[in-house]
N, C-alpha and C positions, 0 to 999 in steps of 0.2 A: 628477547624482544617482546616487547606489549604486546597482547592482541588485539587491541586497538589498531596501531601500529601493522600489524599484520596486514587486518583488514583494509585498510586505505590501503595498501599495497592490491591487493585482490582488487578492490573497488576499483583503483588509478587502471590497470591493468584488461580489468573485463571495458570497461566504458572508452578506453582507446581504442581495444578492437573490437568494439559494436559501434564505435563511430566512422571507424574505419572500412567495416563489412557486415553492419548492420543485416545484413538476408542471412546470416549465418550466426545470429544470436534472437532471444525472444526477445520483444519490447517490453514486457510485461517486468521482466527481471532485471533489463537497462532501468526501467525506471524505478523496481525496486534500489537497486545501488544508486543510484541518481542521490537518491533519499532517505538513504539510508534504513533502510525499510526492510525487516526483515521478511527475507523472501517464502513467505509462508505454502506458498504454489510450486514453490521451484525448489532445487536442491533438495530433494529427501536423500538422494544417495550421501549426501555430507551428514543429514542427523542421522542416519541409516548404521553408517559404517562407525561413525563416535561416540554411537548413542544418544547425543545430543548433539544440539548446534553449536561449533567450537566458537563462533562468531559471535553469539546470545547478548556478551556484554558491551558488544562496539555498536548494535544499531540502534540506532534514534529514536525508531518505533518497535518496539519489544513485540515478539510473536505472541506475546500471552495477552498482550494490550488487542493484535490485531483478532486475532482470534476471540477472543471476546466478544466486539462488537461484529466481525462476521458471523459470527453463530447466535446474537439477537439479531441483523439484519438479515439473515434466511429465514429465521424462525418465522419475525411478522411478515416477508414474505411470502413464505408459504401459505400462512394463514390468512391473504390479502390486508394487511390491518395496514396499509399504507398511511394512515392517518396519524401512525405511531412514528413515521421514517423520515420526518423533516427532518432538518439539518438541526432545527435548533432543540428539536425531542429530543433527535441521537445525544447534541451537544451536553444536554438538560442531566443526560443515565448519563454519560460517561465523564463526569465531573464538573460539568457547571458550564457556565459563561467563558470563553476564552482559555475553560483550563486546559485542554488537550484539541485544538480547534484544528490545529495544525497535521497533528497525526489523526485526527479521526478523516481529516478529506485526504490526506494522502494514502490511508488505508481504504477508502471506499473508491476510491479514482483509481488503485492498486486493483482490486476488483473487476470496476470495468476493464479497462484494460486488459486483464485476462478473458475478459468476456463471460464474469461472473453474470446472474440474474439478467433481470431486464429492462425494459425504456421504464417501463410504469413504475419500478422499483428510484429508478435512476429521477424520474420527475416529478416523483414523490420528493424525495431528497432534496432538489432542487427548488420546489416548490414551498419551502418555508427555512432559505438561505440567507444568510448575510452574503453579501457580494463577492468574497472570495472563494466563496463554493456554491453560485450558482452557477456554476457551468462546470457540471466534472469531466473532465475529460473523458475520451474511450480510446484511444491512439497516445501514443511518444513516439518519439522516432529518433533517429540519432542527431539531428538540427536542434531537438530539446535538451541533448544534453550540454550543462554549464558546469564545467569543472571548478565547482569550490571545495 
């Protein structure tokens, strides 16, 4: 079997019962799987025991993609350079106009969500947004998730 194929199995599977008993799963990790979003915070016992992530080639947003722009957006964090973390800065380094628009705000919404950084960081980001990432969320919950 694909591990494509696998993975929507895993996917279909975790988001039925976190919609089911959501108190008994993270949000942070529903909405990774929501979005195919490798879960860069969660599961290390899976790259742990495989050495790698068996899943690597099924997600949408690659850990190497997400990790990337987390570790530029702690760095000018740390450094307060908020002036560097608009939406369309971030946009601007991580390949252009629309090229990656999609996984860079599901990667930084992926963040809050876990309760990465904080408001000043988050309205930074916001603060020089096109309209489908000025408002990143900090909450999913099991009513968010759409099974496509």
């Amino acid at each position: 079997m694909d591990i494509r194929a696998i993975y929507e199995l895993k996917r279909q599977g975790f988001l039925i019962g976190y919609t089911q008993n959501p108190e008994r799963f993270d949000d942070a990790l529903a909405f990774a799987y929501e979005n195919r979003l490798a879960p860069v915070f969660h599961e290390v016992i899976l790259r742990e025991t495989h050495g790698e992530d068996p899943f690597k080639d099924a997600y949408a947003v690659s850990a190497e993609f997400m990790n990337e722009v987390l570790d530029y957006i702690d760095e000018r964090w740390r450094d307060k350079k908020f002036d560097e973390l608009g939406f369309y800065d971030l946009e601007s380094h991580f390949g252009g106009h629309h090229a990656k628009r999609i996984e860079l705000i599901h990667t930084i919404e992926y963040a809050r969500i876990t309760g990465r950084f904080d408001d000043d960081l988050y309205n930074a980001v916001e603060s020089n947004a096109p309209s489908e990432a000025n408002s990143i969320d900090s909450t999913f919950s099991a009513n968010d998730v759409n099974f496509n």
